[in-house]
N, C-alpha and C positions, 0 to 999 in steps of 0.2 A: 504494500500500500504506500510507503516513504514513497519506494521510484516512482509511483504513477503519479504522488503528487509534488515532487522535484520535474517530474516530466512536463507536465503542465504547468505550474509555474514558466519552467525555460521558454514552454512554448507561445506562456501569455503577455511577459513579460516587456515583449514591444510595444503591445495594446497597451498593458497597466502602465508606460514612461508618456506615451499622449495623452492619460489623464491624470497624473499627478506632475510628479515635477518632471523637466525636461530629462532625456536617458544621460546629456552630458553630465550633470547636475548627479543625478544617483550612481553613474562612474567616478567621480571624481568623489562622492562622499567614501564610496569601498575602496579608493585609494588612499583617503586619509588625509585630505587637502584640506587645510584648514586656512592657512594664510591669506590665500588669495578666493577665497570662498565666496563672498558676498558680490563682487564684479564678478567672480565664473557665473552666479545663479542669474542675477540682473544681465548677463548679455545672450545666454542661453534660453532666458526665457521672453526676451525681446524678438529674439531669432525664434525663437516657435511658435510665437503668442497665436500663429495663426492659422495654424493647420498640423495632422499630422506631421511627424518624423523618425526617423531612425539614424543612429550616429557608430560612428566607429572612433573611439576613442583610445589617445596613448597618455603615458605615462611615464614617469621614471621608478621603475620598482624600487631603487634603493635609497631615493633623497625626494618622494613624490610633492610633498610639500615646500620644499625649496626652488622647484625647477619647473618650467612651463609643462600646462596641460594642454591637449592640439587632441582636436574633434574636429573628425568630418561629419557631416548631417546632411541627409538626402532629406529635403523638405518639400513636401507634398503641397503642390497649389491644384485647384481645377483643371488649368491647361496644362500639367506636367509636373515634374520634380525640380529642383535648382538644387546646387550642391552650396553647401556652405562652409569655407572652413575657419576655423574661430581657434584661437590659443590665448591663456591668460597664465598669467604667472608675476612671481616677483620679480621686482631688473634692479638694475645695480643701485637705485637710489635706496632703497628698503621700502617701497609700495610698490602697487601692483600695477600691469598694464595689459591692457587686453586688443585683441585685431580681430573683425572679423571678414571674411571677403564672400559675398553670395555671386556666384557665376550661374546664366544662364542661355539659351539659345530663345530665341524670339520669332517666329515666323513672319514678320514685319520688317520692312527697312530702317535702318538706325536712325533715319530723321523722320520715320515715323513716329516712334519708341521714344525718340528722344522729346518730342512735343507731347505725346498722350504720356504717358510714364514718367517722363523726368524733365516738365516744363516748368518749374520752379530750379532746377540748378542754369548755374553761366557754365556757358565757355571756359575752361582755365587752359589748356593745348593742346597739341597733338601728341599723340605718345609718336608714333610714325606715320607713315604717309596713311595707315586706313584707320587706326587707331583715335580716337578723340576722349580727350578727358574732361568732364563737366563737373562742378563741385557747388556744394552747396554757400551759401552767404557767409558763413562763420569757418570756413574753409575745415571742416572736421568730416564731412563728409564726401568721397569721391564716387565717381564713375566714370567706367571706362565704357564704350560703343566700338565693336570694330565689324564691318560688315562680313556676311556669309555668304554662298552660293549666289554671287554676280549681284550683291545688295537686295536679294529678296528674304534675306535671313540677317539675324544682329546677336549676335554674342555681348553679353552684359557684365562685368564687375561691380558689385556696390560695396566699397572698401572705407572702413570705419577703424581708426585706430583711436581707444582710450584709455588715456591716463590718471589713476584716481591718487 
């Protein structure tokens, strides 16, 4: 009776991290993170507020709370998945700083996407000739745009780096 209900558990256990706290968040508690704890839970659960996910999260086994935590999250929207990857940890001043980058593929041309999606950020430049970076007013927030199959597709970056 243990294994069948160890077996279920394992197998429900994706379902039960979309309704409670994020699966980054219950990774990093059976790692032992305490330091940089309270920015891991506040960006992971910013990053899922809004739909299913599933993450693959690392660690350092033998210093976990000294050293950064790095999750990848397939996050589930209606028109598809976006991958996101997030790492938070302490850095050299003694607080914590966290990055998160969401990539996705758009079936719209990037100056589509870039008017309906991301007509609140400017212009800031090009990364290279297809590449364009737009950022938000208080410059903490970035995006990248680079077109896909002959501009009928847009690859997207939404890159947030914070420091608490």
């Amino acid at each position: 009776m243990r294994y069948r209900s160890t077996l279920l558990l394992a197998l429900l256990a994706p379902l039960l991290a979309q309704a409670g706290e994020p699966s980054p968040v219950d990774n990093a508690v059976d790692a032992k993170i305490k330091t940089c704890m309270a920015p891991l839970k506040k960006v992971a659960s910013f990053i899922v507020k809004d739909g299913g996910h599933a993450s693959h999260d690392i660690w350092n086994d033998k210093d976990a709370d000294r050293r950064p935590f790095s999750s990848l999250i397939a996050k589930k929207y209606s028109d598809g998945d976006s991958h996101v990857s997030m790492s938070v940890g302490p850095d050299k001043s003694g607080r914590c700083s966290a990055e998160y980058n969401e990539t996705a593929y758009w079936p719209k041309a990037c100056t589509v996407l870039r008017e309906e999606i991301y007509g609140e950020f400017k212009y800031h430049a090009s990364l290279n000739e297809s590449t364009t970076i737009l950022r938000n007013d208080d410059k903490s927030v970035y995006v990248y745009l680079t077109p896909q199959m002959q501009g009928n597709g847009c690859l997207s970056t939404r890159r947030e780096v914070i420091y608490y």
